[in-house]
N, C-alpha and C positions, 0 to 999 in steps of 0.2 A: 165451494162445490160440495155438493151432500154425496156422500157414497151408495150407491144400489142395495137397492131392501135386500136382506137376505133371501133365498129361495125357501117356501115353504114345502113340505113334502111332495104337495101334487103341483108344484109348481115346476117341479125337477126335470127336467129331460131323462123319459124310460125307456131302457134298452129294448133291447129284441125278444128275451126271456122274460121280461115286467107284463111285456104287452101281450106276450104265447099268457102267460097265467091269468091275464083278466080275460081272455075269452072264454066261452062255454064249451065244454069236450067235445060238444057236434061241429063247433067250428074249428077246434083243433084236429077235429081227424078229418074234417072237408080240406083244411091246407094240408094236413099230409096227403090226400088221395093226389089232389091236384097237382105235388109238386115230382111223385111219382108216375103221374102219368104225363107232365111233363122232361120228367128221367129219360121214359119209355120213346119221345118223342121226338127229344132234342139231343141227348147222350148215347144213349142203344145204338144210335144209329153206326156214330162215331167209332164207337166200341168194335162196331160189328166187321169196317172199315176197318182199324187197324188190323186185327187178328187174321180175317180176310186176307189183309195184303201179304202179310206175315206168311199165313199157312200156305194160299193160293194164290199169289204172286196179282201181278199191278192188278187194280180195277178198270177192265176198259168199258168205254158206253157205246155202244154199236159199233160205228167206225174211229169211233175218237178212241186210240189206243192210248190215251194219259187221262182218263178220266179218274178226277180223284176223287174226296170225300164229298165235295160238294156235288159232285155229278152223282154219289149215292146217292146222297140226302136231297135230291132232286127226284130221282126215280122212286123213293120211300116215300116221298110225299104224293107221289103219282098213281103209286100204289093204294095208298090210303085212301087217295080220291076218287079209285076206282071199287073199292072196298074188296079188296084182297085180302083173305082169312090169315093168307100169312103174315102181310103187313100190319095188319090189325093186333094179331097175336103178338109179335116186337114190340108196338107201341104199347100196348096194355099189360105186357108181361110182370113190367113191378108192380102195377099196379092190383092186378092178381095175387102176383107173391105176396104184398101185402097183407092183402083181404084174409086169406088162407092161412098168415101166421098170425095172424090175430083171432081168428078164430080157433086155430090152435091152441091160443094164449086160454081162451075166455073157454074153450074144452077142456084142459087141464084143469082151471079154475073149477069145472062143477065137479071134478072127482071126489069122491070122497076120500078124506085121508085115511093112509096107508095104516095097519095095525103095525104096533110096535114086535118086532119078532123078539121071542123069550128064548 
């Protein structure tokens, strides 16, 4: 029995950080937009539900007085469907936050540096 060719470089199986560095920066920050506005969509909601239940006691849905997280994340998608500015605003919040501290980032970047104080 002959034993298996060794693996050559590109032959390797590449992690998750190999394959982030071969893409181009447009598509590394289109998966970050994407996976913050799936944050916004899929977690926020979650978020929003525990703290809720926490500060202002159960979640009920009309007459169902045990409606729980899924009965939110029912009515937030309803919302959404109906294009509620507030619902909107949840789901796109990080992804906002984002946009805003990045260009925070890339603000700082054009200052000019600071004079040395004597």
């Amino acid at each position: 029995m002959s034993s298996p060719a060794p693996l050559e470089d590109s032959d390797a199986p590449r992690g998750f950080m190999d394959r982030l560095r071969g893409l181009t920066r447009a598509q590394r920050a289109l998966i970050l937009y994407a996976a913050a506005l799936l944050f916004g969509v899929l977690v926020v909601p979650f978020l929003i539900f525990l703290v809720g239940n926490r500060v202002l006691g159960p979640y009920t849905q009309g007459q169902n007085l045990r409606g729980g997280p899924f009965a939110l994340l029912g009515d937030f998608f309803t919302g959404l469907a109906h294009g509620s500015a507030v619902f909107w605003a949840v789901a796109l919040g990080p992804l906002v936050v984002l946009v805003l501290l990045r260009l925070f980032v890339v603000g700082l970047r054009l200052l000019p540096p600071r004079a040395p104080r004597t």
